[in-house]
N, C-alpha and C positions, 0 to 999 in steps of 0.2 A: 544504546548506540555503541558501535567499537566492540562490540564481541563475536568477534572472527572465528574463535574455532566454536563456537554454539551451534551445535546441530540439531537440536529438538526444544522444545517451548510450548510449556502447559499453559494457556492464558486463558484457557476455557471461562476460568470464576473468575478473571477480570472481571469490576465493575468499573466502565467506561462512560458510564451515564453520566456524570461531572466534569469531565475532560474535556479543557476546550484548547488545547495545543497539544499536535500530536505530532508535531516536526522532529526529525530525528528518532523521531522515536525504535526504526529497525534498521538504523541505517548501519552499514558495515556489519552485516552478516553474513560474510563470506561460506561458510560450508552448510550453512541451513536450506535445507532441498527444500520444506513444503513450512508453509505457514497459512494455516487457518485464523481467520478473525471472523469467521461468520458469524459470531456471539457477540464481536464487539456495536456497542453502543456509542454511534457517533454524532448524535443530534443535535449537542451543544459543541462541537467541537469546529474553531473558523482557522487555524491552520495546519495543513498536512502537509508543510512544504518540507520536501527532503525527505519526506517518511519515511522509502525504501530507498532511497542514496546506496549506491556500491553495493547491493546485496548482489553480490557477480554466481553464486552458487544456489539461488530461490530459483524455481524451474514452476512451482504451485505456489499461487497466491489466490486464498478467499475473501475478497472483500463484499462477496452479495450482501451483506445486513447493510454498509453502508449507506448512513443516510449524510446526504452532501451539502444538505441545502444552505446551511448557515459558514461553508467554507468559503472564506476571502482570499485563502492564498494558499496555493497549490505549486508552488516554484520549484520545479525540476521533481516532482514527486517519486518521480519512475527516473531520475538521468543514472547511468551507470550502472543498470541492471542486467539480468541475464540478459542476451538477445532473442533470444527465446522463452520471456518465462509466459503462463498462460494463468493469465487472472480471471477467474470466473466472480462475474460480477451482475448486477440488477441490470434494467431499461437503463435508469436513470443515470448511472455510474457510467454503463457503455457509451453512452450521448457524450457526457462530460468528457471521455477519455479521448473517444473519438476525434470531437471539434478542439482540444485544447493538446493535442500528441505533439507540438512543439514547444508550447510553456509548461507541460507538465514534467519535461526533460525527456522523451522518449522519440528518437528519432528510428532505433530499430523497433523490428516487428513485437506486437506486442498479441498473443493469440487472446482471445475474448469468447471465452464463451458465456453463456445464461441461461 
């Protein structure tokens, strides 16, 4: 959280399996264009509120590995992102983002593809 000029990040050997709070966790990354988390492991993890908060300069976000099902709280997940960033993500993620793009804090466009 709070590393604004970070512009690249290896998380590939992340082991995410144990992690069940992921809030804040990339929030304020102002100059980081792309972030892959396709590896990460999210099965025991119930919150991601705030996750990407003010990442104003993510343009690529991978979340397809996410799996959501055990997440309780999701507040403002995406508020203050690029306006444009495009998050490629599963079925399951796109449904979530879809029905919940006012509590997950995303009122600009957010492109989706899968």
């Amino acid at each position: 959280y709070n590393c604004g000029s970070l512009v690249s990040l290896d998380i590939s050997s992340f082991d995410t399996s144990s992690v069940t709070n992921m809030s804040s966790m990339f929030g304020k990354l102002d100059d980081m264009k792309n972030l892959d988390l396709s590896h990460f492991d999210t099965s025991q993890v119930t919150d991601m509120s705030y996750m990407f908060r003010e990442t104003w300069g993510l343009t690529n976000l991978d979340i397809s590995s996410f799996n959501i099902n055990n997440v309780t709280s999701y507040k403002d997940m995406f508020i203050d992102t690029n306006d444009n960033i495009n998050v490629t993500v599963n079925n399951n993620i796109k449904d979530f983002i879809e029905t919940r793009l006012t509590e997950v804090g995303k009122t600009a466009n957010i492109i989706i593809s899968s």
